[in-house]
C-alpha positions as CSV (number, residue, x, y, z in Angstrom):
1,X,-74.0,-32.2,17.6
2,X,-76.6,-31.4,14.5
3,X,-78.9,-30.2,16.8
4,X,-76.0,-27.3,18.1
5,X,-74.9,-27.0,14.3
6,X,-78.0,-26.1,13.2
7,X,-78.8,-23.8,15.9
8,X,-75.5,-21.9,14.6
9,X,-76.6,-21.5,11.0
10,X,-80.1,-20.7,12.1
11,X,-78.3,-17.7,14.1
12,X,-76.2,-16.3,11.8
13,X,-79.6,-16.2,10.1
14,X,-81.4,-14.4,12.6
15,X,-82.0,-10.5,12.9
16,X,-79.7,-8.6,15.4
17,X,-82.9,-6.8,16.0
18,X,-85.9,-7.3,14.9
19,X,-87.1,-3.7,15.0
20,X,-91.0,-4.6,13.5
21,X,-90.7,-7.1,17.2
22,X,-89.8,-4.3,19.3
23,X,-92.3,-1.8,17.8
24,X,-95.1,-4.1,17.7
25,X,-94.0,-5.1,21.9
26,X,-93.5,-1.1,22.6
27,X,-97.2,-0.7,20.7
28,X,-94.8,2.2,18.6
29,X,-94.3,4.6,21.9
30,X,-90.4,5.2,21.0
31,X,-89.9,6.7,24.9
32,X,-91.2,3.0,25.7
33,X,-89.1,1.3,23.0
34,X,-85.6,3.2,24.4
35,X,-86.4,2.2,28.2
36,X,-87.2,-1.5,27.2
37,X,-83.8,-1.4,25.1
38,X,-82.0,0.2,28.3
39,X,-83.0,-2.8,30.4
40,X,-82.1,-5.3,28.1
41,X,-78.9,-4.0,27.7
42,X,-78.2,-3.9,31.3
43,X,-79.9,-7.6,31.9
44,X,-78.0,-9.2,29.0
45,X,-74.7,-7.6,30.4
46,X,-75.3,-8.9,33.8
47,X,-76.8,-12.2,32.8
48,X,-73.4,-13.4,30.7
49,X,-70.8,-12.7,33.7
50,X,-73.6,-14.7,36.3
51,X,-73.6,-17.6,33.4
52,X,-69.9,-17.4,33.6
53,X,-69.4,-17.0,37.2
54,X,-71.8,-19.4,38.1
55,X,-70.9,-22.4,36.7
56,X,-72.9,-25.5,35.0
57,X,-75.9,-25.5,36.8
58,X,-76.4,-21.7,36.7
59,X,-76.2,-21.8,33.1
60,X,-79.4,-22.8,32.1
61,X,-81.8,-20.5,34.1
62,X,-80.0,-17.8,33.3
63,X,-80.0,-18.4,29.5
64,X,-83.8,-19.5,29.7
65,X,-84.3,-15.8,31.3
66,X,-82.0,-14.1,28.6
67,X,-84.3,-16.0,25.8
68,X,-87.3,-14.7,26.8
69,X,-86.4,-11.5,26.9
70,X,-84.6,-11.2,23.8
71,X,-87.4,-12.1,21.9
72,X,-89.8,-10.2,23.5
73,X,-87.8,-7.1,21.7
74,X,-86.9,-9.5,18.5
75,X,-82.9,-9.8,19.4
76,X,-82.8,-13.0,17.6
77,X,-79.7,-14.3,17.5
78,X,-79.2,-13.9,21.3
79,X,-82.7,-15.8,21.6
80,X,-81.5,-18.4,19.5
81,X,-77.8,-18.6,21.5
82,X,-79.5,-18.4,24.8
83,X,-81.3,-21.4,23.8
84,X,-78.3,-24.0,22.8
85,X,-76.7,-22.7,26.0
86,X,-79.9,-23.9,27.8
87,X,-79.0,-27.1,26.9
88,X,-75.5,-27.6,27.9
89,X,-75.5,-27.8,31.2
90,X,-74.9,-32.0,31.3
91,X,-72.0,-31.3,28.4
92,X,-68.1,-30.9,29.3
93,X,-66.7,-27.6,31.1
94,X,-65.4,-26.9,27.3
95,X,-68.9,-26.8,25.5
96,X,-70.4,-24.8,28.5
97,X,-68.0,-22.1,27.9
98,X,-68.5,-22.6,24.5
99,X,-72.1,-22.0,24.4
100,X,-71.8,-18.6,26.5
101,X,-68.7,-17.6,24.2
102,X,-71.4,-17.7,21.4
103,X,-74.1,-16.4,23.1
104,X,-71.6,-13.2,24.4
105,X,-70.8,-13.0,21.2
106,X,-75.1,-12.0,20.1
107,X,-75.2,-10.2,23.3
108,X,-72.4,-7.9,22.0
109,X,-73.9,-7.5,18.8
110,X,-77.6,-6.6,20.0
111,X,-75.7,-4.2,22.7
112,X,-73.4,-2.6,19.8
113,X,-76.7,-2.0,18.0
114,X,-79.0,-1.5,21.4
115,X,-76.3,1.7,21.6
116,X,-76.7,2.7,17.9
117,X,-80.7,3.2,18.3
118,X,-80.4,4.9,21.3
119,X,-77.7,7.4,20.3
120,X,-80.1,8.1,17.0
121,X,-82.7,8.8,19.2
């Protein structure tokens, strides 16, 4: 329970986007840096309603994917939900739909902003 406590503060802590991440994995090229933020928005979109459709066991893979690629483009507080809810997979139907609530939750944000950035162009 600390363990899933401190994870929380550490998020609420964490950059929406880390915009120094994503230039430095883009190498600056902004055509590079909108098409990278196009798939993550899509893959983060479709990875929550597989995590919720899928149960327990699905859980887990499916965050560990969502972790690595947000912080390949610095979304950190999606990286650090993905990474409780890689851990719950053992815990009670509650704290399973718990974890993805939370990690939704980052997904929105980085998505809200993801749409920001690219309508700024």
């Amino acid at each position: 329970m600390v363990q899933a406590a401190t994870k929380i503060v550490e998020q609420s802590e964490a950059a929406v986007i880390d915009r120094g991440q994503l230039e430095r994995m883009t190498y600056g090229d902004r055509s590079l840096e909108r098409e990278v933020l196009q798939l993550f928005d899509r893959q983060a979109a479709m990875l929550i309603v597989r995590m919720r459709a899928g149960g327990p066991a699905a859980i887990a893979p499916l965050a560990h994917t969502l972790k690595g690629s947000a912080s390949g483009i610095g979304a950190g507080r999606v990286r650090l939900a993905a990474e409780a809810a890689e851990y719950v997979t053992d815990a009670s139907p509650g704290d399973c739909s718990q974890a993805i609530d939370r990690l939704a939750q980052a997904v929105d944000e980085a998505r809200a902003l993801i749409a920001e950035l690219l309508r700024a162009g």
